[in-house]
C-alpha positions, 0 to 999 in steps of 0.5 A, a space after each residue: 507594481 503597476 497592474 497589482 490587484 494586491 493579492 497574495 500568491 497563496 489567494 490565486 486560484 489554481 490553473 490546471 497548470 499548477 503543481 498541486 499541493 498534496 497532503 500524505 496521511 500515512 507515512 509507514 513502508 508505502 506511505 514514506 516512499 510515496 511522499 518521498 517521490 512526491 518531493 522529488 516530483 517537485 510537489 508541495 508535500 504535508 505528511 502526517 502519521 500517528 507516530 510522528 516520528 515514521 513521518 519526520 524523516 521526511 523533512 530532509 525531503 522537503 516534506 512539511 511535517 504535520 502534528 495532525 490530520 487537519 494540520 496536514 489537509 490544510 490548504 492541500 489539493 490533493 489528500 492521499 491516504 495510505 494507512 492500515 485498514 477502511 476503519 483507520 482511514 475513516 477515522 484519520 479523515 474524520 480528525 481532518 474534517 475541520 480543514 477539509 474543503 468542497 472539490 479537494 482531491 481524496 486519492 485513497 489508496 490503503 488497501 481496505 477490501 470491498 465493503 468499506 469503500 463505500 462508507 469512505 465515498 460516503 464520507 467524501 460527499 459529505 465534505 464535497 470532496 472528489 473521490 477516488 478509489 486508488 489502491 496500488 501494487 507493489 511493496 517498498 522497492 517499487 515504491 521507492 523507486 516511484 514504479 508502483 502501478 496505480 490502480 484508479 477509479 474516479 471521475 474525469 473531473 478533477 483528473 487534472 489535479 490528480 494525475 500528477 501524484 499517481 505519475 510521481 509514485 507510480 510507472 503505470 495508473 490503470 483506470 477502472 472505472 469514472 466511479 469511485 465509490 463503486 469499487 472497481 479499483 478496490 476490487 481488482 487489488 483483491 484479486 491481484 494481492 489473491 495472486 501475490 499472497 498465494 504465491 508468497 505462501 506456496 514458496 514459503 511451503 516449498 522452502 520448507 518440505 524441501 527442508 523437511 525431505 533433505 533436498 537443497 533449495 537451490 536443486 529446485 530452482 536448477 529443475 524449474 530454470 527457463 520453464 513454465 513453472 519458473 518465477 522471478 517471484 518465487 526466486 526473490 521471496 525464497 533469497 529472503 529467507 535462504 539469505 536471512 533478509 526478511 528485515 526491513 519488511 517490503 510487505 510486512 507479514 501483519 500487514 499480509 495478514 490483514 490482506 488475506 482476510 479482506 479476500 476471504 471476506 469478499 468471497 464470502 460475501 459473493 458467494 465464492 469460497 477461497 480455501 488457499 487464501 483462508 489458508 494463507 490467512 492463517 499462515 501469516 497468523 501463524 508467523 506473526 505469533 511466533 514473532 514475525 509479525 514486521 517481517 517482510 510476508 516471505 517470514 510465513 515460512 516459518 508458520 510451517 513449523 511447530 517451533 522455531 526449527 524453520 531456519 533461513 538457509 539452515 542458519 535459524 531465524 532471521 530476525 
């Protein structure tokens, strides 16, 4: 072709025009919603996960499936992780380092609390890589539906590359701050999972000294109707139970778990003392014990029980 330079399309740079080529380590609950919504947001998608078979489903999607980290980051643009915790993403990032590259995207978007986002921006500069420290809110059906809200810390730089996988996963990007590594999106998901962990384990409470007393549920929700101490919250996470529909989780009771923990440790670490979150801690603690560990988190109901007497609109467990 007259004009030809005789390079392969795969050898150009990217403009600023270009949909990126994202790598997704973490396909679990929130990590399989997102990549599916990449998909459909017509990126080019690798997903990766430690069981591979939370990721193959993908493929009907149009994901690329990866046997392992490096496998997936290879060639991407954008890598996103959504794993369980700040030490899991270090090490799943240390297995991709062979096919990491100076100025690649790093979208970080697991929950990991406060004190660990700085070793993982640490180990972003180490490679070159631009960080950005993304958590999201919300649980499977906003995902599913691509209406997470973002919460995003990082540099304007780089922005471009970016901007397009937070608009495909979520409704809103909220920024905090042009520096990742100092927090600032991390930080303010504590407070808000603070929030929805408290309220979480106050209506699993409620559910139960209304079980305990003989009053029906649903006499509740009539006296509260239209006023202050209404929740479109509480009424959703109440029909989990009431209705026996704690399975598939939309935010798992181990992963709550997980969460409340982070909370309390950072208060600790600031000086501020969290007793409804140390208590939601061990509530969830509780319910997993007792087998409700996959369960979406309404399942702390059960934790107000000695055996498995709670029962899900007077009907037993809801497993």
């Amino acid at each position: 072709m007259a004009g030809s330079t005789g390079q392969q399309p795969d050898d150009r740079e990217p403009s600023m025009t270009d949909k990126p080529t994202v790598s997704v380590l973490g396909t679990g609950i929130m990590g399989a919603a997102m990549a599916r919504n990449l998909c459909r947001a017509g990126l080019d998608v690798r997903a990766w996960n430690r069981t591979r078979e939370k990721a193959e489903p993908l493929a009907a999607d149009g994901a690329r499936i990866a046997r392992t980290p490096a496998e997936a980051v290879e060639g991407a643009d954008v890598v996103l992780t959504m794993l369980y915790d700040g030490d899991t993403v270090l090490d799943v990032m240390r297995e991709a380092a062979p096919a990491l590259r100076p100025g690649m995207v790093w979208a970080q978007c697991t929950t990991v609390g406060t004190d660990p986002v700085a070793d993982l921006a640490a180990l972003a500069r180490e490679y070159g890589l631009v960080f950005y420290d993304a958590p999201v809110l919300g649980t499977r059906q906003p995902a599913e539906a691509g209406q997470l809200t973002v919460l995003a810390a990082g540099p304007e730089e780089g922005r471009e590359a970016v901007l397009p996988v937070f608009d495909a996963v979520g409704a809103k990007t909220m920024w905090t701050g042009a520096d990742g590594g100092a927090g600032s999106a991390s930080r303010l998901k504590l407070v808000a999972n603070s929030w929805v962990l408290a309220a979480t384990a106050a209506t699993g409470e409620v559910l139960a000294l209304a079980q305990a007393l003989g009053v029906e549920p649903r006499d509740f929700f009539d006296l509260i109707e239209g006023g202050p101490l209404d929740m479109a919250y509480l009424r959703a996470k109440a029909a989990l139970v009431l209705d026996g529909k704690l399975s598939p989780a939309s935010f798992a009771v181990a992963t709550a778990e997980k969460d409340a923990r982070l909370i309390v440790r950072a208060g600790e670490r600031n000086g501020v003392r969290l007793d409804v979150a140390a208590a939601a801690a061990e509530r969830f603690a509780r319910a997993a014990a007792r087998g409700h560990a996959a369960e979406d988190m309404a399942a702390a109901y059960f934790a107000s029980f000695d055996d498995q007497g709670g029962t899900g609109g007077g009907r037993g467990e809801s497993r």
